[in-house]
N, C-alpha and C positions, 0 to 999 in steps of 0.2 A: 479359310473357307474355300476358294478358288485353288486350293493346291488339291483338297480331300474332291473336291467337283471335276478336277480334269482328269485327276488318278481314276475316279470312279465311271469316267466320259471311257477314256480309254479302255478300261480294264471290261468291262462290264458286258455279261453277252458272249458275241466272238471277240476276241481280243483285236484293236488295230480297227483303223477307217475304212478299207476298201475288200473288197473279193471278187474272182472273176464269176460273170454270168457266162450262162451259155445262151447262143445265140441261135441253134439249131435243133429238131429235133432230135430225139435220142432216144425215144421211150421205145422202139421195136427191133429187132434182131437187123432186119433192112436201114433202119437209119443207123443203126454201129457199122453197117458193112459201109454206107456210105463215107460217115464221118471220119474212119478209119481204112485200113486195110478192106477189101480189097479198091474203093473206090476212090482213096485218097487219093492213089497212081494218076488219077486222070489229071485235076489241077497242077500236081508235082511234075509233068512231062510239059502242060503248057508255059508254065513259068521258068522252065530251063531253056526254053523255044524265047518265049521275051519275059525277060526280066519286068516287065511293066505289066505283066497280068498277076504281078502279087496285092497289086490292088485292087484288081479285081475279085480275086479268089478267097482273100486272107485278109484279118484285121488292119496290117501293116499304113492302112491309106489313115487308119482314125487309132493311131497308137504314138504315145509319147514317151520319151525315157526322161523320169527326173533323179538326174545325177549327183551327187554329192561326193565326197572325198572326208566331208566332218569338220574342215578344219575352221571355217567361221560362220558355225550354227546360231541362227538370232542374234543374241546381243551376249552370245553364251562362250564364245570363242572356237578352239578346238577342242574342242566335246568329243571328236572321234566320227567315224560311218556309222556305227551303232547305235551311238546317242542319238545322232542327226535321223534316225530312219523315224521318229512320229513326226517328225516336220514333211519330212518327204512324202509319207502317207496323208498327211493334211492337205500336201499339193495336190496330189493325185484329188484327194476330196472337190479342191475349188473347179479344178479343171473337169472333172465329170457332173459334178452340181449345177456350172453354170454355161457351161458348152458342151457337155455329152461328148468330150474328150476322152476315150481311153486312155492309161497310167499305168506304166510299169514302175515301181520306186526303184532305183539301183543305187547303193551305198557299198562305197569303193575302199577298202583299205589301200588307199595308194594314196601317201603326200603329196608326190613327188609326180607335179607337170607333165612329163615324158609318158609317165603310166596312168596317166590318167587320158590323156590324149591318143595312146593304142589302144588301150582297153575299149575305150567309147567307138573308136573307130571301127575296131573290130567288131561291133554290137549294131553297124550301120545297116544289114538288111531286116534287119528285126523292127524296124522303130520307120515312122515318116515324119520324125521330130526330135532332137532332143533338146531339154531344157536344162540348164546347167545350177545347179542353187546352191548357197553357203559354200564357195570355194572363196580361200582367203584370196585379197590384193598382194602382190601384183598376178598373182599367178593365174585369177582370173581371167586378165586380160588375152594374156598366154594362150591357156586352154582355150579360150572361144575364138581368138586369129584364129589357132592351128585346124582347127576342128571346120571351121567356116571354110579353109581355105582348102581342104583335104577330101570333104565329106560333099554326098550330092543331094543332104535332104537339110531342112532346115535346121542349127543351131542359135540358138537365144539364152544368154546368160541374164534370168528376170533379176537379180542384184542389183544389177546394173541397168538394163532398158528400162525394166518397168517402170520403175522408181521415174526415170528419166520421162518415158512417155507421159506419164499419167501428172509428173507437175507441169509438165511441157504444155499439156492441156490448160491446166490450171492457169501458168504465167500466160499465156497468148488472154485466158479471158480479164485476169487482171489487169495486164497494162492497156486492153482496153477500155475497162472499166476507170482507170487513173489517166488515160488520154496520152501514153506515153508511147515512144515507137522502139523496137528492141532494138535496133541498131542504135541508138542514141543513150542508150539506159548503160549504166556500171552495177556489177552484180559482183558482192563478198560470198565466196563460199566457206562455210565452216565444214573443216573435214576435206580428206582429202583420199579416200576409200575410193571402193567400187564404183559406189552410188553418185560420190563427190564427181569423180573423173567421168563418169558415163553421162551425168546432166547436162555438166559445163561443155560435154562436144555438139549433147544433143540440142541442147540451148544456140550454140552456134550456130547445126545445122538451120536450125527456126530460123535464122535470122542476128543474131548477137554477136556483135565483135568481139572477137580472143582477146583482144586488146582491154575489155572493159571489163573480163572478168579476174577476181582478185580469190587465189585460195589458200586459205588459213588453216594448217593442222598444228599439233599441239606445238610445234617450234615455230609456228608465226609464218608470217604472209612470205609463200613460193614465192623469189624473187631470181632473177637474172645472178647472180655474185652466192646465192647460196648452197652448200655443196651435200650439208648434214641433210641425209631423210629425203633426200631425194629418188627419185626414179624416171625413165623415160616418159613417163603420164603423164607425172607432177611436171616435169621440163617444159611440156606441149603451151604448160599456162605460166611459166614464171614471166614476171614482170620487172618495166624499170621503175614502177610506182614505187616512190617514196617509203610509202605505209610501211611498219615492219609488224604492227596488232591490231589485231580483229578491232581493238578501239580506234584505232587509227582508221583502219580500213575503212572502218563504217559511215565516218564520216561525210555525209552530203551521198549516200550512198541512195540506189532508187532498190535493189534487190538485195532481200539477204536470203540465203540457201543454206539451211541447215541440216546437215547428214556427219552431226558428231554426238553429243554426247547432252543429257539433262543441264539446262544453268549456265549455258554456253553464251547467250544474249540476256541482255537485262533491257528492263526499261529503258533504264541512261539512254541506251544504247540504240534502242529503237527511236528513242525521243530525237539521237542526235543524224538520224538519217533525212532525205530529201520529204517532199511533200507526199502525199498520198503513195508512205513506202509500201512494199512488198515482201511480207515476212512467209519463208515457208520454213517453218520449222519442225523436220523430219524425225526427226531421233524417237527412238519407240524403247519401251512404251513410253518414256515420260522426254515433253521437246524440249528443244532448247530455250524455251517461252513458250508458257503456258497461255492459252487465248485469253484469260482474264485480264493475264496483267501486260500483252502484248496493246489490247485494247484499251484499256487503261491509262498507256502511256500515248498510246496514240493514237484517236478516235478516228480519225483518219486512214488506219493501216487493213490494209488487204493480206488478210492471212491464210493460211492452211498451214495443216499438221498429220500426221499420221493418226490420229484418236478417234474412234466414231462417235464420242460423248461432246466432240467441239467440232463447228460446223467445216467442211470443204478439207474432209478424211482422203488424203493423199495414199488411196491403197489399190493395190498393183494387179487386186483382183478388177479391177477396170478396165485390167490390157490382156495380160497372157494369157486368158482360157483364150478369150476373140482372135485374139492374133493369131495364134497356133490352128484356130477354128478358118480363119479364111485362108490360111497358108496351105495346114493341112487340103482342103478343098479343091485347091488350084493344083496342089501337088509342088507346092513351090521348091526351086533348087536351095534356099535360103530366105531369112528372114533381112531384109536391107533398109539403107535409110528410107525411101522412098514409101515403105510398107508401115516403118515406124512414126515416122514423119503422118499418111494418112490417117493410123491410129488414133493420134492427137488431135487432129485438128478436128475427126468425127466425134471425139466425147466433145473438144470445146464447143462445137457448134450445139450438140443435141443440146446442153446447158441453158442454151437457151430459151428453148421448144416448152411448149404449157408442160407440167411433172402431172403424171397419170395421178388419179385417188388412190392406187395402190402403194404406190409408192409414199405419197405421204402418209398412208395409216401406217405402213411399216415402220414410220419413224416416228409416229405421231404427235405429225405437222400437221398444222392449220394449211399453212402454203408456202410456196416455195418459187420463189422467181430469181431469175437470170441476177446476181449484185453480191455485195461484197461477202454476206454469210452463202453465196450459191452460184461456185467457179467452176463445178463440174460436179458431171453428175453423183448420183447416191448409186452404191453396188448394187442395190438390189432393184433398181428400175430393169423391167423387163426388154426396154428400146436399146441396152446397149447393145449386146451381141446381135442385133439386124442393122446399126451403125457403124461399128469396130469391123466387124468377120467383111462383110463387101465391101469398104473401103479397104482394108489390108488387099483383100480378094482381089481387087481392081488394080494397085498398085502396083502388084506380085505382075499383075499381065502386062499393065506399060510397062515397067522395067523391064522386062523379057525374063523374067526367072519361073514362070509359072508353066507347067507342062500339060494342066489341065485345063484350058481356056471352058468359061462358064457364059450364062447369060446370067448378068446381074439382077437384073428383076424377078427372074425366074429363082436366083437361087437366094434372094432375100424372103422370098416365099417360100421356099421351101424350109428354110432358114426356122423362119418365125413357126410354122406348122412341127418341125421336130424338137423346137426348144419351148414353146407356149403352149399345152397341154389344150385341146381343145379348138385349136387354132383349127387346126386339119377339115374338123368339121365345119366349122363357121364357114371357111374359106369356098368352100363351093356356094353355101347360101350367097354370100358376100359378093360373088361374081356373077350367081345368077340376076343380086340385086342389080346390080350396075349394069346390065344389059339395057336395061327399060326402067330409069329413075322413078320412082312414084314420089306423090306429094303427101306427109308421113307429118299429122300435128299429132303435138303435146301440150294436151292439156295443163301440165305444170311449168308456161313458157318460162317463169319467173327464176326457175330455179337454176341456180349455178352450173351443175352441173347436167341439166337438160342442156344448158346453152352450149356448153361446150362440148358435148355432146352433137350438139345441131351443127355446131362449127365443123368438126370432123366430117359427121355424115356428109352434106355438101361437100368440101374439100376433096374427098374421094369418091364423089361419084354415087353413094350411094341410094340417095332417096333426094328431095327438095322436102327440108325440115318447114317446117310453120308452128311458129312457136306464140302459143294461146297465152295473153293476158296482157297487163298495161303497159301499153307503148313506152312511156319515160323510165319507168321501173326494169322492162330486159336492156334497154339501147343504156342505161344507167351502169346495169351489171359488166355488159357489153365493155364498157368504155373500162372499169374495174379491173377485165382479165383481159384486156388489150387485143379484143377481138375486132376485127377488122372486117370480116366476111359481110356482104350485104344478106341478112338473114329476112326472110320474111316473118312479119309479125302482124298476128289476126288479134286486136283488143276487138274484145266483148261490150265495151263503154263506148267505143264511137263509130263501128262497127252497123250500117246498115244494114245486114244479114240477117239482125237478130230475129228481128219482127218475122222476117219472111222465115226462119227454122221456127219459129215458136208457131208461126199458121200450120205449118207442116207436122208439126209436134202433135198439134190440139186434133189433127185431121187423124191420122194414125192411132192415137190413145184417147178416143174422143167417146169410144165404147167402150172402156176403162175407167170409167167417172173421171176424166182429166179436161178441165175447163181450160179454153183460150187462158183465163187468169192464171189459171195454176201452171198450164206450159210457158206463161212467160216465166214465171217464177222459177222455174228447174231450170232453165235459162242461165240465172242467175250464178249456179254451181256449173264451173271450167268442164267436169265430164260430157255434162249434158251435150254442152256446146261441142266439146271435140266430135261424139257420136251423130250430131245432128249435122257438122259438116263432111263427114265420109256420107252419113245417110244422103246427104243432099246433092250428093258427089263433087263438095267444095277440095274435098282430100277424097286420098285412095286408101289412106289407113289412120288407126287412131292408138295413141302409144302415153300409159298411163301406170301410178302406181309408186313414183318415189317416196311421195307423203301419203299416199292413203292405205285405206286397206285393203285387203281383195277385194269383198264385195260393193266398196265402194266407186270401182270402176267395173266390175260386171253388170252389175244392177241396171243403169244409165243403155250399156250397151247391148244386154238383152232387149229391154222396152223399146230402144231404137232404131238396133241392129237388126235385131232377132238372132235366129238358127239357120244356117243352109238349109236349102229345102230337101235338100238329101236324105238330111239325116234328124236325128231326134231328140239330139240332146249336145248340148258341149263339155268339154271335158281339157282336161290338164294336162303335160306333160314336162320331165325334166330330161334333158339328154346328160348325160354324168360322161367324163372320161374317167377314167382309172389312172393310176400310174404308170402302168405298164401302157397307156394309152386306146386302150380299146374303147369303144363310143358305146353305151347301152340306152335305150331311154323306157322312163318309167315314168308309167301311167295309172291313174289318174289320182295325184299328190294333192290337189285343190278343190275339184269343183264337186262332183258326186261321192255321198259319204258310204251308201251299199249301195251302188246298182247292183239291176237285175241282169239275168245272163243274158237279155237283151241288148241291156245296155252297154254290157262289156262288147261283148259283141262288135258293135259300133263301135267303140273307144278302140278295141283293137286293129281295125279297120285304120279308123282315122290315123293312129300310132302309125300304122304301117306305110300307111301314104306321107305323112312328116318324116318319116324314117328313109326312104326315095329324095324326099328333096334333100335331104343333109347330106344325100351318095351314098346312101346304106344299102344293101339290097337287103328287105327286110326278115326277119326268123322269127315269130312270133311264140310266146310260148304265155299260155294261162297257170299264173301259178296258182301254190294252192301248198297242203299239207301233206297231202295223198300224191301218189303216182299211178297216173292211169288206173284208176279205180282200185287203190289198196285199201283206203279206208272209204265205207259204206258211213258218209257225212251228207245232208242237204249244200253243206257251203261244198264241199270235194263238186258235187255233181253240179251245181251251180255254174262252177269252172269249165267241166267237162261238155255242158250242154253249151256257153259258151263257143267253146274252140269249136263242136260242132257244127252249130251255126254259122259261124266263120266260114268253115269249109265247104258246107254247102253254098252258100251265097257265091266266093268268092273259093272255086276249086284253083286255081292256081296259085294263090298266096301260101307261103309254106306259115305253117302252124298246127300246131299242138298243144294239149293238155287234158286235163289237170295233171301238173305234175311238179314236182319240189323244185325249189330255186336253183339249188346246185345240180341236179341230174339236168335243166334246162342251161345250163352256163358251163357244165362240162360232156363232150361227146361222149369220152372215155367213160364215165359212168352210167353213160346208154349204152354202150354199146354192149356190157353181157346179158344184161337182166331185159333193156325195150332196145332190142335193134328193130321192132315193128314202126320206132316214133318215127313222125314226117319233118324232124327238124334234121336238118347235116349242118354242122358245124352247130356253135356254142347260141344262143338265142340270143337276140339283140334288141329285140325289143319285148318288155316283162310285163306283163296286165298283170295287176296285184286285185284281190277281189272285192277292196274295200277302199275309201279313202285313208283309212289313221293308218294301214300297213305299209302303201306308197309312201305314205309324208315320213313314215318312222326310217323305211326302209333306205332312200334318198340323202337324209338326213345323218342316218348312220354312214353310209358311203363317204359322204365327206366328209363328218367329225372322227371317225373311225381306220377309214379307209384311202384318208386324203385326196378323195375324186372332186374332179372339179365341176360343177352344177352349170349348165347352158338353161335358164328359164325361170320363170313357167313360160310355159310356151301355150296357147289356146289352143284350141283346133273345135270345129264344127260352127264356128260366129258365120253367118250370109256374105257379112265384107270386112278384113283384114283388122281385127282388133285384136292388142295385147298389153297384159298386165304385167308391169316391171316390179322387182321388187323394190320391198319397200329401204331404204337409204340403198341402193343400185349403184356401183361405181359408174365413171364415164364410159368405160369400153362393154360394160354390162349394157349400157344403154344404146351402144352403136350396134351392139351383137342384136341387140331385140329389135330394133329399127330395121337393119336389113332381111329378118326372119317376117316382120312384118310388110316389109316391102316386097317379098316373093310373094305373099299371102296375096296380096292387093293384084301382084300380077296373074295368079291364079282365079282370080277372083272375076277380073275382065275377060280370062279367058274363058271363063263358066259364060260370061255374059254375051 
């Protein structure tokens, strides 16, 4: 089934994983004169002036060569270049998927060391990296000296590093977890390959004496007297240890290293090593010991394997997109120990750090803490590449190889903004939050991932959290996910507050039929209380919605809240990125099911000023079915008189309508038929004329169109409330806290 599903992966469509984009435009006679003749001259004369304006001008700064020759593809051997070219497009795959690394694949008919090391060299102003994959031992070793020692941009043979980095990681968190220090520890290598030889240096460099490690290939334990199967690599580790079999070896042993072959360790054999051993059993797809019966034999043993179906997956996409992402960045001369060396220690450490909700649903986990099933991290946490990429980044500039010197916080932020979809936008909210913290409860204090939620917000500045409900029950939780932060905690139950929000309650809804009796009673329900201390000004905002429903946190805070006095109504919005990254938001997905074109009106307004704070400058466009009055409809003219309205109230706001979704989201199909319309460029903020169109339309964007959703976001409440969705990851919740905390700053400054 898996042979007919990868033939059909591949085949299927355009043939192959990758294609070039273009990055420029191209659609008029002036952009081909530029891209080409006659304006190409210009760049081409600077870059013959210096040679270092080709990163400037040309891909070459975010371009990777992955190399091969065929001869030891997978676990498949000499397969050939040909064979080997869908592994090398799969690399290309990992490295643009998860670093926005550009991939050239190059597959070499050349066995032969000498031509593989001119060819690449020759190929050195095209590339600001190259990565070397499936080239047999020893030769490997060969090619990456020569090419390192020749060449002025970075070379990396992942065979060999990766493998090495990424358990390097691994073993630093284990022998802490076993209480063991690496210079004291003896470590069996089974196998004596690429990967073999690349760990056992890079294990030394950690920290581990040459002396204690022991390497076994299929003619037995590298020793001092041995002469068969030998090579200069395997020499670096022969020993005068006794041991001549991996049984032998093993014995009282604290690491085993496996990079050979399925069946290679047994129980026995696990059973006959030191206390709380250390099995990495690597060999793919099936290890040298399976984690059942590694465990089994030893309930004590700290393992990893290359598998992602058994826990602390030793895979290599955890180092080389990053690494090549902070090198490339720097402009590094080379990839060196000191860059490889910080690679590791950034996954060991982040290992530690609470695992996002995202991450666990992708694997779905309950949870997932720092011990023996969790030595490093999972591939698809988002925290590594803003980890990996500035620590290499950093590395690259102590050592003195980096020709691009950066500011690290600056460019971890940039970092996360071009690799986390959405980021861009938040990140202005997020700093305006943090100018001026505001005090931010939630009514749902009890719940998990409010708390840790509330532990982030604080930690960076962005709000002072207060978290609604029983004292022993969050400090309970608290203690659960090892949270440490002094959080503030408002209970409802011992809380002298109440009395005094419930007089204030009965005073305000007291011409509402709402009795002193009955406002203590609403009291009782967490909303009330969150909206009754912003209204009281105990908080500057009120953030709700993980367990309820919409209206079960609107309701509370209309009665409380109210509307700004400005306007006339509240309404909904979602900001959506796209893939391609562009920020849209649409309104109104929640609250109003037809307004009138009054009402839009206002929403569009409101839209346009949430659209300012995110850094947009706003293009409003009223959609509809009609364009500019093609079809003679009440809903067409609804739209129309709308956008009107708009423009008069507020003639400076650019906006238009009624007019179809795609003529508002593309120029180019304004431009022959309405060059009269007042929007330039594509519309970025979309008033839809109804509720069920927004929620369908939003909905489709992400099921369809894989946009990723920032919201709901409120707009028109008097003081700073919003509704979170309902099950809301943690970072969903930090995203909505500092949107509310800007709300609350705006809200003082009304006052």
């Amino acid at each position: 089934m898996l042979d007919e599903e990868a033939r059909e992966y591949h085949a299927a469509g355009r043939p192959g994983k990758t294609a070039i984009a273009i990055t420029k435009p191209c659609a008029t006679q002036h952009d081909l004169a530029l891209a080409y003749t006659p304006g190409v001259a210009v760049p081409v004369r600077d870059i013959a002036n210096d040679p270092l304006e080709a990163f400037r001008y040309t891909a070459r700064g975010n371009l990777v060569a992955v190399v091969t020759n065929g001869t030891a593809v997978l676990g498949l051997g000499n397969v050939g270049p040909l064979a080997g070219k869908p592994v090398m497009e799969g690399k290309a795959l990992l490295f643009k998927r998860f670093a926005d690394v550009d991939v050239f694949d190059i597959e070499l008919d050349a066995p032969d060391a000498d031509d593989v090391v001119r060819i690449v060299k020759a190929l050195e102003p095209t590339f600001g990296g190259i990565n070397l994959e499936d080239i047999s031992a020893p030769a490997c070793f060969e090619i990456e000296a020569r090419l390192s020692e020749i060449m002025d941009i970075q070379v990396f043979h992942d065979d060999q590093h990766g493998t090495a980095i990424i358990s390097g990681a691994a073993l630093l968190n284990a022998l802490e977890l076993a209480g063991k220090d690496i210079a004291a520890v003896r470590m069996v290598v089974s196998g004596a390959g690429a990967a073999a030889i690349s760990c056992s240096e890079f294990f030394v460099t950690l920290g581990m004496r040459r002396e204690n490690i022991l390497l076994v290939d299929t003619r037995g334990v590298v020793h001092r007297d041995r002469t068969e199967g030998m090579n200069e690599y395997k020499a670096r580790f022969a020993t005068d240890d006794p041991a001549r079999t991996l049984t032998e070896a093993l014995r009282g042993a604290d690491v085993f290293l496996g990079v050979s072959v399925a069946g290679a360790m047994t129980g026995e054999l696990v059973r006959s090593m030191a206390d709380r051993p250390i099995v990495f059993a690597l060999a793919n797809p099936d290890p040298e010991i399976s984690y059942p019966d590694a465990t089994a034999a030893r309930p004590d043993v700290l393992m990893a394997t290359g598998r992602s179906d058994y826990p602390n997956q030793v895979n290599n996409v955890l180092g080389f997109p990053f690494i090549f992402r902070g090198a490339l960045d720097v402009r590094a001369r080379a990839i060196n120990e000191e860059m490889m060396v910080a690679a590791a220690r950034a996954l060991a450490e982040l290992t530690k750090e609470h695992v996002p909700d995202s991450v666990l649903r992708a694997y779905g986990l309950e949870g997932l803490d720092f011990g023996p099933e969790y030595l490093i991290p999972k591939p698809l946490d988002p925290r590594v590449p803003l980890r990996v990429a500035p620590a290499v980044a950093a590395a690259a500039m102590a050592s003195g190889v980096a020709r691009n010197p950066i500011d690290l916080d600056a460019y971890t932020e940039q970092l996360a903004n071009r690799l986390t979809r959405g980021r861009e936008v938040m990140s202005v909210v997020t700093h305006q939050a943090q100018t001026a913290p505001q005090r931010l409860v939630f009514s749902e204090g009890e719940e998990r991932k409010i708390i840790l939620a509330a532990a982030r917000i604080q930690r960076e500045r962005i709000g002072v959290p207060i978290l609604l409900g029983r004292e022993e029950v969050i400090r309970a939780t608290m203690k659960e996910l090892r949270i440490t932060d002094e959080l503030e905690i408002f209970d409802p139950e011992t809380s002298t507050r109440i009395d005094t929000y419930a007089a204030q309650l009965h005073e305000q809804r007291q011409r509402k039929g709402i009795t002193l009796r009955e406002a203590r009673a609403l009291l009782d329900r967490p909303n009330y209380v969150g909206a009754m201390m912003v209204q009281a000004g105990d908080a500057d905002a009120f953030v709700a919605g993980l367990t309820y429903h919409y209206p079960d946190v609107i309701r509370p805070a209309l009665e409380v809240i109210g509307v700004a006095p400005h306007v006339t109504l509240v309404a909904g919005l979602y900001v959506m990125i796209t893939e391609d990254g562009r920020a849209v938001l649409i309104t109104d997905p929640t609250v109003n099911f037809d307004p009138t074109a009054e009402e839009l009106a206002d929403i569009a307004v409101m839209a346009a000023g949430r659209a300012r704070a995110f850094g947009l400058e706003p293009r409003v466009a009223l959609l509809s079915f009609s364009n500019f009055g093609s079809t003679d409809h009440p809903r067409a003219a609804k739209m129309a008189a709308a956008a009107k309205l708009v423009r008069d109230r507020y003639p400076e706001l650019m906006v238009d309508g009624e007019v179809m979704a795609d003529v508002a989201l593309s120029p180019a199909l304004r431009e022959d038929d309405y060059g009269f319309s007042e929007l330039i460029g594509p519309a970025n903020v979309l008033v839809f004329p109804s509720l069920e169109a927004a929620n369908i339309a939003y909905k489709l964007l992400q099921q369809l169109g894989g946009a990723v959703a920032i919201g709901p976001i409120l707009v028109g409440m008097n003081k700073a409330v919003h509704v979170l969705s309902r099950g809301a990851e943690v970072t969903d919740i930090v995203n909505m806290a500092a949107i509310a905390a800007t709300d609350a700053q705006d809200a003082r400054g009304r006052a």
